[in-house]
PDB file of N, H, CA, C and O in Angstrom:
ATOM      1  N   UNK A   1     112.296  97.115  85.816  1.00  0.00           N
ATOM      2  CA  UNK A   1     111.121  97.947  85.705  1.00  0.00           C
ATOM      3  C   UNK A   1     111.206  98.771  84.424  1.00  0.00           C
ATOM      4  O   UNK A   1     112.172  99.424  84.029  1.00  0.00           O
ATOM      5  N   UNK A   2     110.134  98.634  83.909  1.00  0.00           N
ATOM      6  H   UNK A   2     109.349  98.104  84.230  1.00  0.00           H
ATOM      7  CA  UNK A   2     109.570  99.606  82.244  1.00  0.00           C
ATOM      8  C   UNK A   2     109.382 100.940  82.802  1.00  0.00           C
ATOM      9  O   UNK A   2     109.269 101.201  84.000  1.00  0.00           O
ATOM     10  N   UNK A   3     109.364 101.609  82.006  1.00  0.00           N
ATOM     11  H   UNK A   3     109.457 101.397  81.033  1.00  0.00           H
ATOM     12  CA  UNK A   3     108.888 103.198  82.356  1.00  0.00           C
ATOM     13  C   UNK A   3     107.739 103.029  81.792  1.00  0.00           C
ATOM     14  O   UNK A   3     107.609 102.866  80.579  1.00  0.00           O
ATOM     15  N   UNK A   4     106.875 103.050  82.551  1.00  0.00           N
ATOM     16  H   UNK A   4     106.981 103.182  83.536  1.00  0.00           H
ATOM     17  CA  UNK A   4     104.848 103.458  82.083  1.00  0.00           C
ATOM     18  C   UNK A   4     104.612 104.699  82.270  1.00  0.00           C
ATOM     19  O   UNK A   4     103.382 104.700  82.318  1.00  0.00           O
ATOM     20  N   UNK A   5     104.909 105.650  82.395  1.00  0.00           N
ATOM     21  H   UNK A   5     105.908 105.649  82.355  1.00  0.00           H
ATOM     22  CA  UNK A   5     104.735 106.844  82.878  1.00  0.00           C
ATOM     23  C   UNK A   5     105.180 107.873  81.832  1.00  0.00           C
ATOM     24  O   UNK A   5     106.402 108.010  81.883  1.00  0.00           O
ATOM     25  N   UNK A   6     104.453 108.840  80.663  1.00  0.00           N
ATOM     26  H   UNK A   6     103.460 108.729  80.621  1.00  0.00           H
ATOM     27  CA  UNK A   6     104.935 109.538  80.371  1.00  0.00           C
ATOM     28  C   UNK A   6     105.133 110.751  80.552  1.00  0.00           C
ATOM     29  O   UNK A   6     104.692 110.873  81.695  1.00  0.00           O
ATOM     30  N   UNK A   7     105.524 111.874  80.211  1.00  0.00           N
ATOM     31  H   UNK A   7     105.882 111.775  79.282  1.00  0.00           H
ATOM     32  CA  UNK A   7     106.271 113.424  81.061  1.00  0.00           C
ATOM     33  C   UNK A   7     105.327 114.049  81.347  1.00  0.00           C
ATOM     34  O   UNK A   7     105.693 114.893  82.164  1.00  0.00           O
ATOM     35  N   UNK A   8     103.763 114.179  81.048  1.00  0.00           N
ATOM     36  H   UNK A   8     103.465 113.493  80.384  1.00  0.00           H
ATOM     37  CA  UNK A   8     102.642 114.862  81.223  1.00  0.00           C
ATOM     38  C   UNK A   8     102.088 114.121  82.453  1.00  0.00           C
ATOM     39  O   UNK A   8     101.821 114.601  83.554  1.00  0.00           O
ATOM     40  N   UNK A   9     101.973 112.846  82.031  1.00  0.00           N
ATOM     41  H   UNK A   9     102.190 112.455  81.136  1.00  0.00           H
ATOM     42  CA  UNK A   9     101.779 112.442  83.780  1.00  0.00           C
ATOM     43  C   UNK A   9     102.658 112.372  85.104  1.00  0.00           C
ATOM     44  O   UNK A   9     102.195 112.192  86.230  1.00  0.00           O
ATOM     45  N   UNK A  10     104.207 112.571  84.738  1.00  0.00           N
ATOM     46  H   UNK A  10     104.583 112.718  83.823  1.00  0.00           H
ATOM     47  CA  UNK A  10     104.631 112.422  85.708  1.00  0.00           C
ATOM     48  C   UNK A  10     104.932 113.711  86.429  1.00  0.00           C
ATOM     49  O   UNK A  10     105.349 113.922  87.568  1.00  0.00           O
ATOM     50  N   UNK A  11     104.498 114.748  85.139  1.00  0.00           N
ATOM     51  H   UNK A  11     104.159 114.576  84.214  1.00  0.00           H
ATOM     52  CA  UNK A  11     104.277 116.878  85.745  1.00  0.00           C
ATOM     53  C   UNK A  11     103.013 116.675  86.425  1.00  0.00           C
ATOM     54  O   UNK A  11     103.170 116.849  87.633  1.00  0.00           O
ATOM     55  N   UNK A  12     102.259 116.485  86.230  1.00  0.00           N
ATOM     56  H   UNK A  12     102.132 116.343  85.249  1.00  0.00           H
ATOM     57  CA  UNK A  12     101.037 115.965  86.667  1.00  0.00           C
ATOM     58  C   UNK A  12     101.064 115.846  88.312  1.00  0.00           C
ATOM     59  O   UNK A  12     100.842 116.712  89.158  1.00  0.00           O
ATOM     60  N   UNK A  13     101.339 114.761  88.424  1.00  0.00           N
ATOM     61  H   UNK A  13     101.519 114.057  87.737  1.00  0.00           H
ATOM     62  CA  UNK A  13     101.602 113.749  89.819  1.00  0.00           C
ATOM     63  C   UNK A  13     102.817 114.786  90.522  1.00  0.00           C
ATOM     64  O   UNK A  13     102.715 114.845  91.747  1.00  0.00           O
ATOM     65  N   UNK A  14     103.695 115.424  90.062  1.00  0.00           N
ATOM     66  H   UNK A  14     103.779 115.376  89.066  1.00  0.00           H
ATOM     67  CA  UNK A  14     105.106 116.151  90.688  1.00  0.00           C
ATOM     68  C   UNK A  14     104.361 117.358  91.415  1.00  0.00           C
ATOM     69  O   UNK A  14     104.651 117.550  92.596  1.00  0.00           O
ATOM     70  N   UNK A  15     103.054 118.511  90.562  1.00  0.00           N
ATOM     71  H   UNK A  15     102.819 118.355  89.602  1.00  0.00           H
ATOM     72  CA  UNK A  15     102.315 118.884  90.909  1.00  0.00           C
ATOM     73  C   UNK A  15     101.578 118.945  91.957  1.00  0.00           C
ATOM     74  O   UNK A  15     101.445 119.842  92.790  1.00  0.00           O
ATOM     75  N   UNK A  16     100.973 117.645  91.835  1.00  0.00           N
ATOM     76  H   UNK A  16     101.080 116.916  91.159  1.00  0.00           H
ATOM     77  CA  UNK A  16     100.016 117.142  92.959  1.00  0.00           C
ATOM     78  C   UNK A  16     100.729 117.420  94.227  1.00  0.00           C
ATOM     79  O   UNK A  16     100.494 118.276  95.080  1.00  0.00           O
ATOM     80  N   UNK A  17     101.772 116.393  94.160  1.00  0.00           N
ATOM     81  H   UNK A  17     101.963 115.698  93.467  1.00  0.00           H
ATOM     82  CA  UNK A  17     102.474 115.793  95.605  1.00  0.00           C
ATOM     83  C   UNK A  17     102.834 117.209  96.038  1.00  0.00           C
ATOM     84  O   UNK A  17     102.554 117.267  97.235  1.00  0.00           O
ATOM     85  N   UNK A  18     103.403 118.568  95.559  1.00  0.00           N
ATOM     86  H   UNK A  18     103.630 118.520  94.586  1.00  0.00           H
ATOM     87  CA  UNK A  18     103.434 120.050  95.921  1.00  0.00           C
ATOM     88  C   UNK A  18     102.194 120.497  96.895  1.00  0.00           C
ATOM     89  O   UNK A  18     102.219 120.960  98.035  1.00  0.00           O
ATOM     90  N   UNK A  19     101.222 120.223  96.121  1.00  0.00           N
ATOM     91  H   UNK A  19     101.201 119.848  95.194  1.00  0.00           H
ATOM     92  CA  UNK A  19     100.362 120.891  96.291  1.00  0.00           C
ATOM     93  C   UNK A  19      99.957 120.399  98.010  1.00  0.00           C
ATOM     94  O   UNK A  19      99.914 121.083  99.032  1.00  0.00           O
ATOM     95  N   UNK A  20      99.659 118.712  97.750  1.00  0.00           N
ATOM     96  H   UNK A  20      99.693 118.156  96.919  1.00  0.00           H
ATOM     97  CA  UNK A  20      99.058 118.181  98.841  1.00  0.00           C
ATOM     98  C   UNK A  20     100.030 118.673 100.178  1.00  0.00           C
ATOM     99  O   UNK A  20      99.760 119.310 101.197  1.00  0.00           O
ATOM    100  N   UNK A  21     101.225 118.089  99.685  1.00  0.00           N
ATOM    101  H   UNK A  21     101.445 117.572  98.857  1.00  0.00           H
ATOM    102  CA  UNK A  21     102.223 119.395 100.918  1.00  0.00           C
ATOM    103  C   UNK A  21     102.109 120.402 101.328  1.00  0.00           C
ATOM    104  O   UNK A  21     102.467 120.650 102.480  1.00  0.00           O
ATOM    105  N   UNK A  22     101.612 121.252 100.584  1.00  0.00           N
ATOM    106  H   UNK A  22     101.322 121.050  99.649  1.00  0.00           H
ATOM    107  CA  UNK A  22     101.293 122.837 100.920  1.00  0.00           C
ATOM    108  C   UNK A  22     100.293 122.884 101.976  1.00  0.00           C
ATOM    109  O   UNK A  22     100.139 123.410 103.078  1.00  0.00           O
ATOM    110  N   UNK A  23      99.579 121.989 101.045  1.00  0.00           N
ATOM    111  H   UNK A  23      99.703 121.562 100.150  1.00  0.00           H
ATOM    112  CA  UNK A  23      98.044 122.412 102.208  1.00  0.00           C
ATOM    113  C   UNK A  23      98.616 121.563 103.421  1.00  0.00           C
ATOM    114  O   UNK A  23      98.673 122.242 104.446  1.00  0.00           O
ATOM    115  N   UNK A  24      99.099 120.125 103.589  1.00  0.00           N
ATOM    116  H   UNK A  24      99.053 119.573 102.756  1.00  0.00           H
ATOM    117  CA  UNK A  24      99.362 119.883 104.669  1.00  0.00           C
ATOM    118  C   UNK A  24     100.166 120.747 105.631  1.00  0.00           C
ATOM    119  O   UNK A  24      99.946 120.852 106.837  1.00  0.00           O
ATOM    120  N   UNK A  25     100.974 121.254 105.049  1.00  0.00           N
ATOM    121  H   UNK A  25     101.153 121.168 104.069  1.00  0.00           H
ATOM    122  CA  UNK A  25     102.302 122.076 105.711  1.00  0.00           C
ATOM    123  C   UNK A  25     101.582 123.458 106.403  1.00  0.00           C
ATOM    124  O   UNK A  25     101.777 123.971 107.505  1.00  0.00           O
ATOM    125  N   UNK A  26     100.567 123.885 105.172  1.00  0.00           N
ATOM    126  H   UNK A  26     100.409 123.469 104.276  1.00  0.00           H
ATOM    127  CA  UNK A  26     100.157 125.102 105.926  1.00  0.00           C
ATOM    128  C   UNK A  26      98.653 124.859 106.698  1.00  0.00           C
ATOM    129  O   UNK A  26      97.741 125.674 106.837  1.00  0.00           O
ATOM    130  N   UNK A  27      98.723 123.538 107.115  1.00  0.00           N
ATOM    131  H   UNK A  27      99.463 122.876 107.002  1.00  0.00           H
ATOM    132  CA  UNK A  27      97.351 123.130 107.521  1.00  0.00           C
ATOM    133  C   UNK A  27      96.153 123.736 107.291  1.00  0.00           C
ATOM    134  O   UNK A  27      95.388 123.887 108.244  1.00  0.00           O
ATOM    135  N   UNK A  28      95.806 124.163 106.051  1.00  0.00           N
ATOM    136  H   UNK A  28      96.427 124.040 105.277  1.00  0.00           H
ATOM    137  CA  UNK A  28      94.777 123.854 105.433  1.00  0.00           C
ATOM    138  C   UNK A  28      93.858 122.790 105.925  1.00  0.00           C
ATOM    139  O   UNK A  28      92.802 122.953 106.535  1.00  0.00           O
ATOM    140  N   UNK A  29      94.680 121.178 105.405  1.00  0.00           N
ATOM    141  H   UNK A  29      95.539 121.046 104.910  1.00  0.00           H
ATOM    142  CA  UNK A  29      94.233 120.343 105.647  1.00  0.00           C
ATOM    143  C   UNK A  29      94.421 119.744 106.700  1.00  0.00           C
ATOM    144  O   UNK A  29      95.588 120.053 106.943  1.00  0.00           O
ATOM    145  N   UNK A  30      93.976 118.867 107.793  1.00  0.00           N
ATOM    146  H   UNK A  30      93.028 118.616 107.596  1.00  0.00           H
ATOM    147  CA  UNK A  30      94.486 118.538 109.018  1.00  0.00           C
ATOM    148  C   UNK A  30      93.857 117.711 108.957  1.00  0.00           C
ATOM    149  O   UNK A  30      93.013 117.504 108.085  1.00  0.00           O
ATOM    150  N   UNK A  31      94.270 116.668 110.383  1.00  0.00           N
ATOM    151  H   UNK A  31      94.956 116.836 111.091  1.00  0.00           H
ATOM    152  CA  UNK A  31      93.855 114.943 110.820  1.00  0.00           C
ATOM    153  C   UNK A  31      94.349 114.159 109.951  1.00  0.00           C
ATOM    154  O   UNK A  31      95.491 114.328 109.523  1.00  0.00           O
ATOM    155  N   UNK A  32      93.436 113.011 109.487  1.00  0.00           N
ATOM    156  H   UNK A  32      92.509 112.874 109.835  1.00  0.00           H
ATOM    157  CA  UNK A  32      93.196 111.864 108.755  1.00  0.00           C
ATOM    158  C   UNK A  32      93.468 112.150 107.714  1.00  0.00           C
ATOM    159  O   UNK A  32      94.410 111.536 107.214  1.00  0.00           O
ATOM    160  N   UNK A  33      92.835 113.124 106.967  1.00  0.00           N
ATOM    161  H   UNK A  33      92.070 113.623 107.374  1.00  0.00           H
ATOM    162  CA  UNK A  33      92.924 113.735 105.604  1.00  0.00           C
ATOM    163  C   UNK A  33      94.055 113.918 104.862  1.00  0.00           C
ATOM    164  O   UNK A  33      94.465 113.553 103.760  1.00  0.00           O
ATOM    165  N   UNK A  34      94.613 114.873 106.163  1.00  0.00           N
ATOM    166  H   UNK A  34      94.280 115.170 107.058  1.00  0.00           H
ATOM    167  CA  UNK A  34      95.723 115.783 105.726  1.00  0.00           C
ATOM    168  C   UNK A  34      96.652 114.359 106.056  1.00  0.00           C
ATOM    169  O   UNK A  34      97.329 114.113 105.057  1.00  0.00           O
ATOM    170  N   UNK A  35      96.784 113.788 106.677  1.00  0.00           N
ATOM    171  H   UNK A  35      96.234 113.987 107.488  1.00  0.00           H
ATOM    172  CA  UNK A  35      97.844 112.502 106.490  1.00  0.00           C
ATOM    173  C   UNK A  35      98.015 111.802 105.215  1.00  0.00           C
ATOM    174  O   UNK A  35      98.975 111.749 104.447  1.00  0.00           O
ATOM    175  N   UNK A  36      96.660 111.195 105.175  1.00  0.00           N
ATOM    176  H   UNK A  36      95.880 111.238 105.799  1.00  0.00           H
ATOM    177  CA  UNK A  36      96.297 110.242 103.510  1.00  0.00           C
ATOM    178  C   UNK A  36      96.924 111.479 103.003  1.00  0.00           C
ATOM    179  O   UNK A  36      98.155 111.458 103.036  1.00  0.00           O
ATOM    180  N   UNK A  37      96.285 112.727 102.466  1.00  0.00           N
ATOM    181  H   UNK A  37      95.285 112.744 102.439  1.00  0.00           H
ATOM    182  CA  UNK A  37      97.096 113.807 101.307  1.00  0.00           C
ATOM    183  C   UNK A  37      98.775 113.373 101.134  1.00  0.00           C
ATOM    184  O   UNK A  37      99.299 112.705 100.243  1.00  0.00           O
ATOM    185  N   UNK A  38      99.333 113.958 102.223  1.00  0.00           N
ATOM    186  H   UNK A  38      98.908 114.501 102.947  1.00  0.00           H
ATOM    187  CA  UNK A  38     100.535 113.679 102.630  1.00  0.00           C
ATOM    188  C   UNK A  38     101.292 112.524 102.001  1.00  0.00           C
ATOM    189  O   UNK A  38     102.240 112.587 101.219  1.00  0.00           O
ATOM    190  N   UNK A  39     100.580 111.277 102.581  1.00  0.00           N
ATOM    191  H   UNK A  39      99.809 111.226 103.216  1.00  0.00           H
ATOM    192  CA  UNK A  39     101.315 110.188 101.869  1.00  0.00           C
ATOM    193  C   UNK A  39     100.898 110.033 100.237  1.00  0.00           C
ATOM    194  O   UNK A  39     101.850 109.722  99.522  1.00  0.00           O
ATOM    195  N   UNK A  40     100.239 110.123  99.892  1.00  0.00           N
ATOM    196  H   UNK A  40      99.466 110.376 100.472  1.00  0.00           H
ATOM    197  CA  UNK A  40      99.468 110.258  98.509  1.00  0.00           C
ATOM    198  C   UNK A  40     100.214 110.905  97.608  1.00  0.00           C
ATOM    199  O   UNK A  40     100.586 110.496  96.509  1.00  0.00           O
ATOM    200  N   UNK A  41     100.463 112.183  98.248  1.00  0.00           N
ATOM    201  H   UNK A  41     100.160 112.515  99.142  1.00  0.00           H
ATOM    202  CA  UNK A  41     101.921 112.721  98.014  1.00  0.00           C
ATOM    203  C   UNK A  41     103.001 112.440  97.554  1.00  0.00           C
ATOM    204  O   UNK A  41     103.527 112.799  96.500  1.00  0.00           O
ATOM    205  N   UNK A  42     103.377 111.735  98.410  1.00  0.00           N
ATOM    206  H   UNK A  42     102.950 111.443  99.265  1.00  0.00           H
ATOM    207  CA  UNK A  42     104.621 111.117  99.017  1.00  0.00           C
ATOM    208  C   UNK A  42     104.922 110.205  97.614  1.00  0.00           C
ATOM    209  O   UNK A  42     105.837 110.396  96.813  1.00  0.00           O
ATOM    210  N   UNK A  43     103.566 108.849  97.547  1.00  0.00           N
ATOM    211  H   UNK A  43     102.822 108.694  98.198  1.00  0.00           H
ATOM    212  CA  UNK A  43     103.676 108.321  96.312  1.00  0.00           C
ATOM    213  C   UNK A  43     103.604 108.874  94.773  1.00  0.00           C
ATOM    214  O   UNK A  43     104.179 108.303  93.847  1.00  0.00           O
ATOM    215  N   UNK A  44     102.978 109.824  94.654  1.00  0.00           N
ATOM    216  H   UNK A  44     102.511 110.288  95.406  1.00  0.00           H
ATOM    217  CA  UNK A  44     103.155 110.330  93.364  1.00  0.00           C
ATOM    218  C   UNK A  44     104.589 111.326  93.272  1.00  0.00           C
ATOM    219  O   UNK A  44     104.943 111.498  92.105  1.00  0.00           O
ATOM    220  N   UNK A  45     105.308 111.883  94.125  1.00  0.00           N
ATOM    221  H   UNK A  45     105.020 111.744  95.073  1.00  0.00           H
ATOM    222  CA  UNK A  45     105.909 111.939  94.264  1.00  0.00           C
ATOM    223  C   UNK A  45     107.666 111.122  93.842  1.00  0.00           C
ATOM    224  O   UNK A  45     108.586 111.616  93.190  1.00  0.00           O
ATOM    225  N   UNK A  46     107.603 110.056  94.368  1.00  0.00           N
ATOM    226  H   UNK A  46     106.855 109.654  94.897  1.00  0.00           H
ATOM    227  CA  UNK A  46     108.414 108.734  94.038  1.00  0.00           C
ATOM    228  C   UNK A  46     107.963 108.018  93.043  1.00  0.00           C
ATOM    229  O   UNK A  46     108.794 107.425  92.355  1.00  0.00           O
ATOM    230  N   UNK A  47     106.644 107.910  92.750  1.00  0.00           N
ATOM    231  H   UNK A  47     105.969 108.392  93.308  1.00  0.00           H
ATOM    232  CA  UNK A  47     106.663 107.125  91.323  1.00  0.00           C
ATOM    233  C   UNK A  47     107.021 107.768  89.767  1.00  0.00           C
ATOM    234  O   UNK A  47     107.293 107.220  88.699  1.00  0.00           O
ATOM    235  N   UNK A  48     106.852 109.519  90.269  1.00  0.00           N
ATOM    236  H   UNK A  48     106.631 109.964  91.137  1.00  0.00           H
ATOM    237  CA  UNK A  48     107.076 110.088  89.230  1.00  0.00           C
ATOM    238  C   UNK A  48     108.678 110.489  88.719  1.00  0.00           C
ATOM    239  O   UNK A  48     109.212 110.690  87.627  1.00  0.00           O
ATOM    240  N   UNK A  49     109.141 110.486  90.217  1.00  0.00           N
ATOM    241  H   UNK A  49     108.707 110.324  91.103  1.00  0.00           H
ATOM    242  CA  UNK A  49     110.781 110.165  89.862  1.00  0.00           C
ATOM    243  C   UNK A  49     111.107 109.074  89.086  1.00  0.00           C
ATOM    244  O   UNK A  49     111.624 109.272  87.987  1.00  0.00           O
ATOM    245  N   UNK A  50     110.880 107.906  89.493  1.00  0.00           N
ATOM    246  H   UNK A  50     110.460 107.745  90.386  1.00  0.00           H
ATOM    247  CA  UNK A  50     111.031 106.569  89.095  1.00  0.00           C
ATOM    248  C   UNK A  50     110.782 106.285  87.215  1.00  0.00           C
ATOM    249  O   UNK A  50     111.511 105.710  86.407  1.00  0.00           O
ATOM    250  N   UNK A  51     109.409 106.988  87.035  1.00  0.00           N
ATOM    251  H   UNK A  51     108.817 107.455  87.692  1.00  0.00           H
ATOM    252  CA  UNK A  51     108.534 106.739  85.671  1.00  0.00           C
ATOM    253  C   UNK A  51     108.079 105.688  85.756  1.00  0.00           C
ATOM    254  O   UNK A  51     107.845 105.235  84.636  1.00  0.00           O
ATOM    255  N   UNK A  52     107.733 104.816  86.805  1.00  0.00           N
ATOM    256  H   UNK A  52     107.923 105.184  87.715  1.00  0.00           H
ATOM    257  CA  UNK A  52     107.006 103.570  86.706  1.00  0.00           C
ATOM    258  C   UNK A  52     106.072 103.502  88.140  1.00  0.00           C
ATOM    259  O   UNK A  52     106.406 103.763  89.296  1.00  0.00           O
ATOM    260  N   UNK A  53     104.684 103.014  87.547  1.00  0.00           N
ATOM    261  H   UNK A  53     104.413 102.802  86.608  1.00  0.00           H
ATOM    262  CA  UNK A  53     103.505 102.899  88.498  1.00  0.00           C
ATOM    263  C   UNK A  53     102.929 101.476  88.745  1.00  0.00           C
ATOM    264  O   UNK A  53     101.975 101.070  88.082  1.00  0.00           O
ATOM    265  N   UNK A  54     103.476 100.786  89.631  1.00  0.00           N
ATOM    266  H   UNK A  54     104.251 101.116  90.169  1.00  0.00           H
ATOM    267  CA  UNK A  54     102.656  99.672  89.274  1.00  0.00           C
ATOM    268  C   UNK A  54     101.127  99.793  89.797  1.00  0.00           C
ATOM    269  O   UNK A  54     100.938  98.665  90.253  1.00  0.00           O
ATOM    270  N   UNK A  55     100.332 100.278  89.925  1.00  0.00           N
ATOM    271  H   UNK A  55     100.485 101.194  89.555  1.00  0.00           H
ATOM    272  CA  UNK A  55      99.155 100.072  89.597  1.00  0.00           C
ATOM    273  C   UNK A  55      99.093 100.339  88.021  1.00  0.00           C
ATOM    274  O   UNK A  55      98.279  99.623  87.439  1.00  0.00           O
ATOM    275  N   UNK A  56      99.587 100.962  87.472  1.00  0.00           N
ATOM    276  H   UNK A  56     100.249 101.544  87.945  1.00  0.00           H
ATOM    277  CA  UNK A  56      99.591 101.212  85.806  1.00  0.00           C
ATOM    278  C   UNK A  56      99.936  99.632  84.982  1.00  0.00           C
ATOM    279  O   UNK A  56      99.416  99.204  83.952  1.00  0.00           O
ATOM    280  N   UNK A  57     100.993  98.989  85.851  1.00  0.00           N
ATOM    281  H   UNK A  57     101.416  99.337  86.688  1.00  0.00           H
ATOM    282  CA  UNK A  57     100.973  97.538  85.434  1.00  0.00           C
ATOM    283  C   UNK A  57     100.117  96.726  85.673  1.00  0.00           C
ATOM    284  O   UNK A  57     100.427  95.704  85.060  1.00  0.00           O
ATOM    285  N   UNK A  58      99.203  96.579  86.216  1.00  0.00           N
ATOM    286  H   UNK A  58      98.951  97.408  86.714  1.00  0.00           H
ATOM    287  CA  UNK A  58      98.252  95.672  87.062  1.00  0.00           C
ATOM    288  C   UNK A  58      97.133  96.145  86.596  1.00  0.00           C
ATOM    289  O   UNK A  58      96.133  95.677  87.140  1.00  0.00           O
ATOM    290  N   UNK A  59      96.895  97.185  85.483  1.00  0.00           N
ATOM    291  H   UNK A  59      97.707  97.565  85.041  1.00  0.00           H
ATOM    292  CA  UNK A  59      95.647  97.905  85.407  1.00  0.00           C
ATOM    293  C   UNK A  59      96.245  97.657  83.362  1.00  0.00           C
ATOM    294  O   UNK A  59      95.252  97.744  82.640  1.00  0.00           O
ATOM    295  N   UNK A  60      97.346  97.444  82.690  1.00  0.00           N
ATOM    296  H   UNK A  60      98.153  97.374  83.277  1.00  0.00           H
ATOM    297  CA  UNK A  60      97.787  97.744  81.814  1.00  0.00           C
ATOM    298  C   UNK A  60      97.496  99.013  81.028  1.00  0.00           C
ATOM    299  O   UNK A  60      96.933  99.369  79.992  1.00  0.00           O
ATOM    300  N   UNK A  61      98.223  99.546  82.137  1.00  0.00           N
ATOM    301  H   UNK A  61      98.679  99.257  82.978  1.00  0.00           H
ATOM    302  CA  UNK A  61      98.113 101.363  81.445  1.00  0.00           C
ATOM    303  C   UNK A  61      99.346 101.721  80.967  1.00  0.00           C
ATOM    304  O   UNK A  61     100.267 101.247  81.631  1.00  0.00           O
ATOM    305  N   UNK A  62      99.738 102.548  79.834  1.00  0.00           N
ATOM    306  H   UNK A  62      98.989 102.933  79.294  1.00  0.00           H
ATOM    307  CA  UNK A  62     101.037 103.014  79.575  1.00  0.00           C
ATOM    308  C   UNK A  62     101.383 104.038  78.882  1.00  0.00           C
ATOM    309  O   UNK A  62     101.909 103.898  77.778  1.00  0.00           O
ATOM    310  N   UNK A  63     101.136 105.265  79.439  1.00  0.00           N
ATOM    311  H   UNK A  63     100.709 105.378  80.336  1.00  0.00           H
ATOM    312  CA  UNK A  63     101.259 106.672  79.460  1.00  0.00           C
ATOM    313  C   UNK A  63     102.556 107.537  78.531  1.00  0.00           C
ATOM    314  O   UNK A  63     102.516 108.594  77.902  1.00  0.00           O
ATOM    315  N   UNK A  64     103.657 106.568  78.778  1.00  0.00           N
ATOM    316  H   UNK A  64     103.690 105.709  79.290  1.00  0.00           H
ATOM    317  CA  UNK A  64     104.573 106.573  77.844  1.00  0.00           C
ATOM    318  C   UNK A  64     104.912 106.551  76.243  1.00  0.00           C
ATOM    319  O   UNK A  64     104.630 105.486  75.696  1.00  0.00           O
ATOM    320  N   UNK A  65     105.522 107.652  75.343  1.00  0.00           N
ATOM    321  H   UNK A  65     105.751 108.518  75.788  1.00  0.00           H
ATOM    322  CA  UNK A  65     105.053 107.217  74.385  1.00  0.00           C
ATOM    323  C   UNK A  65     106.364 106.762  73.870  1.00  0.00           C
ATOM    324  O   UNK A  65     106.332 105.981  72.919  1.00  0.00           O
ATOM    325  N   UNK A  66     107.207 107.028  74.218  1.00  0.00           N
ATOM    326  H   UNK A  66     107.232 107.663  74.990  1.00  0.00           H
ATOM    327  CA  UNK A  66     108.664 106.289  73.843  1.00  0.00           C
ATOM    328  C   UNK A  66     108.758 104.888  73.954  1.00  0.00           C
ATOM    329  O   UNK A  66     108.619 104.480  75.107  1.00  0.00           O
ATOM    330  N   UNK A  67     108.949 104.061  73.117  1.00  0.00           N
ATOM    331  H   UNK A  67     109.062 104.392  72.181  1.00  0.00           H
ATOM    332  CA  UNK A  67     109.131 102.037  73.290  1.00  0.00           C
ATOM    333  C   UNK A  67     110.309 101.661  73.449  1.00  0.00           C
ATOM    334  O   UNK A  67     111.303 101.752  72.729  1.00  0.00           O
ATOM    335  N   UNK A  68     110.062 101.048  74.860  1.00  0.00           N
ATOM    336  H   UNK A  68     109.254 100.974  75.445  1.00  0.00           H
ATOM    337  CA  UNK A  68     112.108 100.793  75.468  1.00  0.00           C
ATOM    338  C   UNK A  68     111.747  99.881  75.416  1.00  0.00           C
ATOM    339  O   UNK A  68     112.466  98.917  75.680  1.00  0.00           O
TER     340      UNK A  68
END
């Protein structure tokens, strides 16, 4: 796996997945919603560890500006 992901998107997405937690955690959000959030989460979360998205491959996106 390439790293597609560069450091603005992956603060970005590290952000998010916080956030969507919060509100889930402090139920804000609840049901259906607050689940999808949650996992949505979950993935931006792990892809931003990683630096690689494959929908970013399948879409040829590459956020990265470093060439490995």
């Amino acid at each position: 796996m390439k790293v597609n992901m560069g450091a603005m998107d992956r603060g970005i997405r590290i952000v998010l997945a916080i956030v969507f937690a919060a509100l889930y955690f402090t139920q804000t959000v609840t049901g259906t919603l607050g689940t999808i959030l949650l996992v949505l989460g979950g993935v931006f979360l792990a892809t931003s560890l990683i630096g690689f998205c494959p929908l970013y491959t399948l879409l040829g996106i590459n956020t990265c500006k470093k060439k490995i």
